[in-house]
C-alpha positions in Angstrom: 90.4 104.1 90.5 90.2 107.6 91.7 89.0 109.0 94.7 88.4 112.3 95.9 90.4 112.7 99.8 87.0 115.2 100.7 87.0 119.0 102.6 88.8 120.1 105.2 87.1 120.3 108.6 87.9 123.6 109.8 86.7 125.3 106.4 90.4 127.4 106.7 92.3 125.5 103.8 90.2 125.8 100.5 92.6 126.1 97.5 91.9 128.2 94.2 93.4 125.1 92.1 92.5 121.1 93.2 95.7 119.2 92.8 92.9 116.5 90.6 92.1 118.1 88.2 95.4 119.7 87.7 97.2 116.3 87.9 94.5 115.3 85.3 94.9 118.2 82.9 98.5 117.4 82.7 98.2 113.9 82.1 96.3 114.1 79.2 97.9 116.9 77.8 101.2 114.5 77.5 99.1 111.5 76.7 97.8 113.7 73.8 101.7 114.8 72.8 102.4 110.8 73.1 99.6 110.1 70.4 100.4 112.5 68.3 103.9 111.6 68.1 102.9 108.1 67.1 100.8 109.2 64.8 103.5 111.0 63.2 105.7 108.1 63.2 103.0 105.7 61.5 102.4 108.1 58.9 106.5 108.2 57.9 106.9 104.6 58.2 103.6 103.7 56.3 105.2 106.5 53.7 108.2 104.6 53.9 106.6 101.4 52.7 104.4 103.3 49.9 108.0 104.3 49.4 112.3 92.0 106.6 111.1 91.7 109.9 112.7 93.0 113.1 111.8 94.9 116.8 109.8 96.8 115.2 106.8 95.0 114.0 103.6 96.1 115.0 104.0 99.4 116.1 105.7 102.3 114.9 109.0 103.3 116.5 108.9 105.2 120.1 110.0 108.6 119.2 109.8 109.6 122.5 110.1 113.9 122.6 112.9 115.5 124.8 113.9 118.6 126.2 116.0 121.4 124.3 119.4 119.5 122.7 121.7 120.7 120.7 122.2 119.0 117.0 124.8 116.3 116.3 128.6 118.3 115.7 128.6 116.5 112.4 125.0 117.7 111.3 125.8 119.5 108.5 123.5 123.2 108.7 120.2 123.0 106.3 120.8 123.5 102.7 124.8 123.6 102.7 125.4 120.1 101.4 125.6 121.8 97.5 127.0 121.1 94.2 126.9 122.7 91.0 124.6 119.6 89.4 121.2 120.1 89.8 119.3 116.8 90.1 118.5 114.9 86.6 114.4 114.6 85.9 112.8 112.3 83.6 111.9 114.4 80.2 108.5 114.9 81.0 109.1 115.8 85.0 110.0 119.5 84.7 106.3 120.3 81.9 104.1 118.5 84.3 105.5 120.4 87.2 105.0 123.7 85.6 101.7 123.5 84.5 100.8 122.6 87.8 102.1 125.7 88.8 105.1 124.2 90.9 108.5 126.5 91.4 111.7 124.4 92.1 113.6 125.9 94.8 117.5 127.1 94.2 119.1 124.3 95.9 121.4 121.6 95.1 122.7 118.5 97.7 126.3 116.8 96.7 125.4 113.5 97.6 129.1 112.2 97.1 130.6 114.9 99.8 127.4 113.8 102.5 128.2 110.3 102.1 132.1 110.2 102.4 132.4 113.1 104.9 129.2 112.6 107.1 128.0 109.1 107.0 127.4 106.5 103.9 123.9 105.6 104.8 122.3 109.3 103.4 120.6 108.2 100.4 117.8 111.3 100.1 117.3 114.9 101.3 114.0 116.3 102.4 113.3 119.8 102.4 110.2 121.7 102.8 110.4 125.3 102.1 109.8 128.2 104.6 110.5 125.4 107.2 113.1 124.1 109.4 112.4 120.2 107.8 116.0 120.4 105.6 117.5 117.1 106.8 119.3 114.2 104.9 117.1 111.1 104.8 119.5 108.1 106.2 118.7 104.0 106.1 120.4 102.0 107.8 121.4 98.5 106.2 120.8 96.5 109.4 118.8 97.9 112.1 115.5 99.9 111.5 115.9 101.8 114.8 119.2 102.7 114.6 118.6 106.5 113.6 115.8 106.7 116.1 118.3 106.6 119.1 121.6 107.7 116.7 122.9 110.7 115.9 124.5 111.2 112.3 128.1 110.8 113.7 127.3 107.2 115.6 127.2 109.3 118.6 123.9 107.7 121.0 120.7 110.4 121.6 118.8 112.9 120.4 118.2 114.1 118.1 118.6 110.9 116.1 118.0 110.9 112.6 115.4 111.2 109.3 115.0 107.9 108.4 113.8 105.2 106.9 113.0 101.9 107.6 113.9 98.7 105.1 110.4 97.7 104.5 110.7 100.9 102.0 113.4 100.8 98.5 115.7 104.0 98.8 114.5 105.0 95.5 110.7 105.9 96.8 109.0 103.8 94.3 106.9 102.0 96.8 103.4 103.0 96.8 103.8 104.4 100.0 106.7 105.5 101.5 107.1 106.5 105.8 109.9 109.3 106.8 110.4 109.2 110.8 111.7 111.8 112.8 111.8 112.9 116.2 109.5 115.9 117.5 111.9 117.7 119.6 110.9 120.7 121.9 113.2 122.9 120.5 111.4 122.4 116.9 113.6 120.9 115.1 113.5 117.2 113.3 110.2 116.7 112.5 108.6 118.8 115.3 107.1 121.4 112.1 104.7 118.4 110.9 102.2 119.6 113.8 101.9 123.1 112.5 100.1 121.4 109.6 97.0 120.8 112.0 96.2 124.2 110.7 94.6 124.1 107.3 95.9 127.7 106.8 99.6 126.7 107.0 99.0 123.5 104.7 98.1 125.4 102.1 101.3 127.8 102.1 103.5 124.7 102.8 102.3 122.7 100.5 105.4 120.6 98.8 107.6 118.5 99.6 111.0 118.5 97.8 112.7 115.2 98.0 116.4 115.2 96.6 118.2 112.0 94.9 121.0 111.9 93.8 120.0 111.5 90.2 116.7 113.4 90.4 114.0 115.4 92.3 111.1 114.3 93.6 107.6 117.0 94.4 105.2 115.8 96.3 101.8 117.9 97.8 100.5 117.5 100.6 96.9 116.4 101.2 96.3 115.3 104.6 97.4 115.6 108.4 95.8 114.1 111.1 96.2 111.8 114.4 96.8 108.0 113.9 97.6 105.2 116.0 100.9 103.7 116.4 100.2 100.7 114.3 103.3 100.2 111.8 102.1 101.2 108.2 104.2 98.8 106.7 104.8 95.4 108.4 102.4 93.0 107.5 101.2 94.9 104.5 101.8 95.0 100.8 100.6 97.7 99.1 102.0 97.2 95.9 98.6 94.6 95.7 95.8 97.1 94.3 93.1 95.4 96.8 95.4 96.3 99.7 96.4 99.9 98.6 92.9 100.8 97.7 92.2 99.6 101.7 94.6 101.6 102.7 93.4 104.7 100.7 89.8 104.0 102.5 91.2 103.9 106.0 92.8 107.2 105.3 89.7 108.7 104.5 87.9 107.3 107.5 90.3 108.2 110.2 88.3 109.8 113.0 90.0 112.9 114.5 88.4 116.0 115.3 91.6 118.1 113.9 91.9 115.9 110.5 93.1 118.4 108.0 92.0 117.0 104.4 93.3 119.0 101.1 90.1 119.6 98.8 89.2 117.5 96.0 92.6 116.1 95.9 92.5 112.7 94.0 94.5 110.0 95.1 94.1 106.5 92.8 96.0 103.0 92.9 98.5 104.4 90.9 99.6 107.1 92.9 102.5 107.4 95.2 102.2 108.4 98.9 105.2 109.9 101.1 104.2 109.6 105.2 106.2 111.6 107.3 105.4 110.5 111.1 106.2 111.6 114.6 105.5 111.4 117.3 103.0 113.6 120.2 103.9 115.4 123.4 102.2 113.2 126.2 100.4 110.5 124.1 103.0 107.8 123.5 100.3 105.4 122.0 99.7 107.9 119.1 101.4 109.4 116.3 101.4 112.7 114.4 101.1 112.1 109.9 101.2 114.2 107.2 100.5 112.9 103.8 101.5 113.8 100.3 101.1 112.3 96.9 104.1 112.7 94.2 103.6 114.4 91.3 106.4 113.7 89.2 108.0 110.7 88.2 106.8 107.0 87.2 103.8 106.1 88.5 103.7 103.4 91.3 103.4 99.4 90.1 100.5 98.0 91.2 99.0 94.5 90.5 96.5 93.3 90.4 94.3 91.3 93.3 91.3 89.8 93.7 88.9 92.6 95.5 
């Protein structure tokens, strides 16, 4: 099932093209090349014949914001980690992604140099463009609030890291996915994600690039808002279509005044949902989200559960 996210508040963020009816568009347009083909196919073989849980649980990690720092000595600068291999897509990644209008930026990560040279835990790279959010995504094997008070050299502090916590697979096939990051007064880390309050700036940021090491993710963002500090993910399986369809309503019916909603953005079981989070100045009980559905790539399992 499919359900429309609804309009923007302020009235600033209206889009020439909706994301659902694009997303649609270029579903059936392969579902159509997919027939075809096996129609094709019939026809010459028919001729043929003729002839965890940890510290964590229940609330989101403290990402408590701090004065001006200065980044990690090993952090390597955004967008210099690079190889001459672009990321491998499934077949049918790079025609959905240009009839939705989408332009790959000119970068390339070398996974194999990050993980030897600056720590083994970098499994992703998240990069927004026009932004400072160009940061390796890290998971730790152990602790999932290790890169919340560690640096990417094991030194102790700010700014810490991206992250991710084990409740998520490092391949972002869960049918939602949480990022953390720190929002540090000198605006790096995830400190950008409020400028997203502003419809305005949503809809000339709208993707999300996430980097693999054998393929590129796109997602587009739909929503930023306010939400408690209730953990998204302990206690909660999403990959049961009851529970994910729940969790689709609650987004809907968040109440905050500065809620900026995408119009007519679709968002169905089958979907995939990245939530970056972090955290805001002077209200420790709350944090900041921005929300974006993939558009490439498998869709996300879901089974099926009694409503």
């Amino acid at each position: 099932m499919k359900r429309k996210m609804g309009s923007n508040k302020t009235g600033k963020n209206k889009i020439g093209n909706k994301l659902g009816s694009r997303k649609i568009f270029a579903r059936k347009k392969l579902y159509a090349l997919v027939l075809a083909g096996i129609l094709v196919c019939t026809m010459a073989a028919c001729g043929k014949e003729e002839g965890q849980e940890d510290s964590s649980a229940g609330s989101l990690p403290e990402q408590t914001e701090t004065a001006e720092v200065t980044e990690a000595p090993s952090t390597p600068e955004p967008g210099t980690a690079e190889s001459s291999a672009e990321p491998s897509v499934e077949e049918e990644e790079p025609d959905i992604l240009e009839q939705l209008g989408v332009t790959l930026p000119e970068k390339t990560v070398d996974f194999g140099e990050l993980q030897e040279k600056t720590n083994k835990d970098i499994y992703a790279w998240i990069y927004i463009p026009d932004t400072k959010i160009d940061y390796p995504v890290l998971q730790h094997p152990t602790d999932n609030t290790y890169y919340l008070n560690y640096n990417l050299d094991g030194s102790r502090g700010y700014p810490g890291c991206i992250y991710t916590e084990d409740y998520n697979a490092r391949d972002f096939s869960d049918p939602v996915t949480v990022v953390y990051g720190h929002n540090m007064k000198n605006g790096s880390m995830f400190a950008g994600l409020h400028k997203y309050s502003d419809g305005e700036y949503m809809e000339g940021h709208p993707y999300v690039f996430m980097y693999m090491e054998d393929r590129l993710y796109v997602y587009e963002i739909f929503a930023a808002y306010e939400y408690s500090n209730e953990h998204l993910l302990y206690n909660s399986d999403y990959s049961q279509k009851a529970q994910f369809e729940k969790y689709l309503e609650n987004m809907e019916t968040v109440r905050d005044m500065g809620k900026v909603i995408r119009e007519d953005v679709e968002v169905g079981a089958e979907d995939r949902i990245l939530t970056l989070s972090t955290c805001i100045s002077n209200k420790p009980n709350n944090r900041f989200l921005v929300q974006a559905v993939l558009l490439n790539g498998e869709e996300a399992g879901t089974a099926d559960a009694p409503e």
